[in-house]
N, C-alpha and C positions, 0 to 999 in steps of 0.2 A: 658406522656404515656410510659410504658416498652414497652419494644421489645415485650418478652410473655408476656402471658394472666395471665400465673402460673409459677413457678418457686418452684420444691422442695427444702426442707430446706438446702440441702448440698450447693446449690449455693447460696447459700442467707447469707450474713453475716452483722446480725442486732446489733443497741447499741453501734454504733458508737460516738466517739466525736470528734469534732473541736471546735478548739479553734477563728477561723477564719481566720487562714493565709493556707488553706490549699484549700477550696471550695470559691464556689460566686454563687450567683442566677442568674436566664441572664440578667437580667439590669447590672451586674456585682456589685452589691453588696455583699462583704464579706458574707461568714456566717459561723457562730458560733451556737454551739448546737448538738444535735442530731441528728444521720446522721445513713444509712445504705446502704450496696453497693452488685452488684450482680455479678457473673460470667463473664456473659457479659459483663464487666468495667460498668455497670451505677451506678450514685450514686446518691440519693435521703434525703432530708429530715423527716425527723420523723426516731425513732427508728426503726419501722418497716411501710410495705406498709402502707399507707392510703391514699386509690383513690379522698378521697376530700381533702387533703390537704397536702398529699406527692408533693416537687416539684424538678424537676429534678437539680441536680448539678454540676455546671462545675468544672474545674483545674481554681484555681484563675489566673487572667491575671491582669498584670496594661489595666486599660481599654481606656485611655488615650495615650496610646501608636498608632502609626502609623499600625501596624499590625494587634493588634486588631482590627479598626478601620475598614478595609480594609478586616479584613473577615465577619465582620456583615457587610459592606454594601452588599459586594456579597452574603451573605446569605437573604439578602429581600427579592430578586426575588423566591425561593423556600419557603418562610415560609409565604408568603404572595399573595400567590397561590388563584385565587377566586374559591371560592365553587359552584359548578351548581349546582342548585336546581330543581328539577322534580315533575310531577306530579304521586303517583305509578300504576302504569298498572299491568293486569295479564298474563302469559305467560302459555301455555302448562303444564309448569315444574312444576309452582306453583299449578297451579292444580293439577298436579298427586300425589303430595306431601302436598297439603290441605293447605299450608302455603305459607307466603313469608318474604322473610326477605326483614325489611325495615331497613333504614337507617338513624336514623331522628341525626338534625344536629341544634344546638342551641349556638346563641354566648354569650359568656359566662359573656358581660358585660350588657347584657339586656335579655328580656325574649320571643326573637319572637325564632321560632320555623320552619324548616321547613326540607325536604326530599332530600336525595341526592344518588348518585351510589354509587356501590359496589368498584368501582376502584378508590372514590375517599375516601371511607373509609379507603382504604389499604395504601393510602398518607399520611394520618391523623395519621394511626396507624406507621408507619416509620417517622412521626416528617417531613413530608415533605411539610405539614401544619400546619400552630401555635397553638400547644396545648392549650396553654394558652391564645389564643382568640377566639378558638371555641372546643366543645365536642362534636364527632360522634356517637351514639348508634347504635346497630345493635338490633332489636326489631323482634323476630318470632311472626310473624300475623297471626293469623290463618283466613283463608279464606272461608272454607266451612265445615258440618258439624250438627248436632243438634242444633234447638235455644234456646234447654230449657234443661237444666242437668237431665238427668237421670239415677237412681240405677237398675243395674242389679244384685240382689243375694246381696246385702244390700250392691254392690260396685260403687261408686258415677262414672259416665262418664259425664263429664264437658262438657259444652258447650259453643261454638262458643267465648259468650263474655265471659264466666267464663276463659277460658284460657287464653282471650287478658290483661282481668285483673290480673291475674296472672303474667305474663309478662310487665305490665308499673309497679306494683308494684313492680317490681325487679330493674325494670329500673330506678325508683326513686331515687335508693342510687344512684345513676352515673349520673342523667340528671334531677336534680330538676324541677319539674313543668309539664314534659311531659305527666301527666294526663288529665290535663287542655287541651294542645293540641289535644289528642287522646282522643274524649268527645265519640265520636262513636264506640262501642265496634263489628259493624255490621260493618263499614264501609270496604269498597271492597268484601263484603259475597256474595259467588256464590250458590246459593240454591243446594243440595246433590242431586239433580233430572239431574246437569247438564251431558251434553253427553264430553265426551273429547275427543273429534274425531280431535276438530278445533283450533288455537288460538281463545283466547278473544278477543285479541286485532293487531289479525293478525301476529302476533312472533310466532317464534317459538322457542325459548330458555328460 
């Protein structure tokens, strides 16, 4: 995963090559090929981004060496961080705002599926969880709302699940499958009748 989300062209410098003495993947395999690198020192495989199958590059190291050795073990304990899983509740806020962001969380060598915080997203997105054995999505759910699309002045206003679908259809390209999970395009829907005086779920954040 990059640092950012985007990155303008100026800092981006794509069409790179190595020959292999130069990068290595993190198993520490050499690599050779097409490379591109950003402002921020990261350096990535393929010519340019590609979120399924860019992968991040390191400064080749002998990997058999004592030192190396000695910094992946100490890197375990951060990249192999467990993920708390939750069930998602509503708050206040997401009401006032119609939506919530959820966070759904799938490991990357099987196909279960499940939900996690906001704070442990932001670990994920700093590499402070193993990319490369799980991918966090952040999904706006819309919560409440019309349950059926209606045109006002021949202009379409989308409804409840028309947006949710919307939304796993994007998530598609980044988290294969999550439609399958997210079968319910109502689930968590608070009827547009409700009063926001109180939490839902007794939060108030």
């Amino acid at each position: 995963m990059r640092q950012k989300t985007y990155y303008p062209t100026n800092e981006i410098i794509t069409y790179q090559y190595t020959n292999g003495t130069e990068w290595m993947l993190k198993d520490g395999t050499p690599y050779s090929g097409l490379y591109h690198k950003y402002i921020t020192g990261e350096v990535f495989t393929e010519p340019e981004w590609n979120p399924a199958t860019s992968k991040k590059l390191f400064v080749l190291e002998d990997i058999t060496s004592s030192q190396y050795i000695y910094k992946n073990i100490s890197d375990i304990e951060i990249v192999n961080k467990s993920i708390p899983t939750i069930m998602p509740t509503i708050t206040k806020k997401d009401l006032n705002k119609k939506f919530k962001i959820r966070y759904i969380v799938k490991k990357n060598n099987d196909s279960k599926f499940s939900e996690t915080t906001e704070s442990t997203y932001k670990l994920w997105e700093k590499q402070e969880i193993d990319n490369t054995l799980y991918t966090i999505y952040p999904i706006k759910w819309t919560i409440t709302g019309d349950t059926q699309d209606v045109y006002e002045k021949s202009v379409l206003i989308p409804s409840v699940q028309t947006l949710n679908a919307i939304e796993l259809k994007k998530a598609e390209s980044s988290i294969s499958g999550v439609s399958l999970y997210l079968t319910n395009l109502l689930e968590l829907y608070i009827g547009s009748n409700i009063v926001v005086s109180a939490d839902i779920n007794g939060l108030d954040s």
